[in-house]
N, C-alpha and C positions, 0 to 999 in steps of 0.2 A: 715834400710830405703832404703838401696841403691840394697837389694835383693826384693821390695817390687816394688818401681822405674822399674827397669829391669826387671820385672815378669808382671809387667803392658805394657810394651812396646812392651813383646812378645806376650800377650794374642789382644792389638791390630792390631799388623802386621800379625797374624792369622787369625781376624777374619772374615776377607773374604774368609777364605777356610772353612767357619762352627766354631760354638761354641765349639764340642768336640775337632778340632784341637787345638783351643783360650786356651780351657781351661788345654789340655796335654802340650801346650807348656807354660804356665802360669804355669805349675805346675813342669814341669822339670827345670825350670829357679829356682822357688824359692826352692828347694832342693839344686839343685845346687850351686846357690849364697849362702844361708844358710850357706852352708857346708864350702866354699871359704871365704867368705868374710874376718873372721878374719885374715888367713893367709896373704889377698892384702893388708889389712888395714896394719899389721905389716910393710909389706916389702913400704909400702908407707913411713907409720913414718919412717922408716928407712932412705929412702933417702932424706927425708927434712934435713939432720946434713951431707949431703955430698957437699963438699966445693970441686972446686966455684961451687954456688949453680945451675947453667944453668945447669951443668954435671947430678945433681940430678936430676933434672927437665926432662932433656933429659931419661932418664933411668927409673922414674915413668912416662913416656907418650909412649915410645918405648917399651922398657923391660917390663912391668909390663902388658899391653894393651896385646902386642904382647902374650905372654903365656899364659894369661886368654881367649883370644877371640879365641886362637886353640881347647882351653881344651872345650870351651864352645862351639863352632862349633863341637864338635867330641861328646858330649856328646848327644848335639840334631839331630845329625844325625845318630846317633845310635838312639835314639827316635824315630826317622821320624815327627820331624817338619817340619810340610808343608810349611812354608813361611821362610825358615829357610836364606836366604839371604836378605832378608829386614830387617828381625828381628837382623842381625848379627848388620847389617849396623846402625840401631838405638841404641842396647848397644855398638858402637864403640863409636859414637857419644856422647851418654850417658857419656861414659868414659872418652872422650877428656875434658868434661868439670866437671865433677865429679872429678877426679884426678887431674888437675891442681887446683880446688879448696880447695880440701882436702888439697894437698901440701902447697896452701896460708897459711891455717887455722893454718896446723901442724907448720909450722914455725913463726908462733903466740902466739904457747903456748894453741891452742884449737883441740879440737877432738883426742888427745893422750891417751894412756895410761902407765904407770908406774909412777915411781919417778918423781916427780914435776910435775903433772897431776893433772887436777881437779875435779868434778863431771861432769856427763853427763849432768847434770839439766846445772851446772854453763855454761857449753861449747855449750848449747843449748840457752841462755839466749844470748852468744855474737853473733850466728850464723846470724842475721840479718843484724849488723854491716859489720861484715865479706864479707856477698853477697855482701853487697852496695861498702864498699872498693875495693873488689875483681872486680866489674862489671866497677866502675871510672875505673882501671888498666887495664880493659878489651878495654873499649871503648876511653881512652887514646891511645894505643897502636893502634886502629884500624885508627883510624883520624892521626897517625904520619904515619903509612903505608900508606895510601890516599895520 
């Protein structure tokens, strides 16, 4: 989903330089993410079980971001995506909020895989719940900073 997401973000930050660029950089994203995704997913699960959990948090939004968005910058510039700074800037963004979400979920018990894991169906059923929770803690936190 989340190489689908990001493959759509770069085919619109392209598409003012023409459809073949929308559609090369649409298409180097989803190879790419494709390819990646399992390995970021892991190392996310990972740090949702790193206590105190802010430390995790800080290292799935720093460390994780940071080394995906170079690999990913080097690989489209090796491509020659034409809008390839706009397009960085919306899968940053993307991220920011994708991985702090994922980390909510994973420390719930949703979106993992191994031992004590559950179906995709089951963990897709509660992902509604989740955003709504996730977005109160979002929009809590924005009104105590205010």
């Amino acid at each position: 989903m989340s190489s689908l997401v990001r493959s759509t973000l770069f085919f619109v930050a392209n598409l003012g330089a023409g459809l073949p660029a929308a559609r090369s950089a649409f298409l180097t994203e989803i190879v790419f993410r494709s390819t990646t995704a399992g390995f970021y997913g892991a190392l996310t699960q990972a740090f949702r079980d790193v206590r105190p959990v802010w430390t995790g948090t800080a290292a799935g939004m720093v460390v994780l971001p940071v080394t995906t968005h170079l690999l990913e910058f080097v690989v489209h510039d090796w491509r020659g995506t034409e809008r390839l700074g706009e397009s960085i800037a919306l899968s940053v963004g993307f991220t920011a909020l994708s991985t702090s979400f994922n980390l909510y979920a994973m420390r719930r018990g949703a979106l993992t895989v191994g031992d004590g894991s559950q179906s995709l169906w089951c963990d897709l059923r509660r992902v509604p719940r989740l955003l709504l929770d996730f977005s109160r803690i979002i929009v809590r936190g924005i009104c105590r900073f205010a």
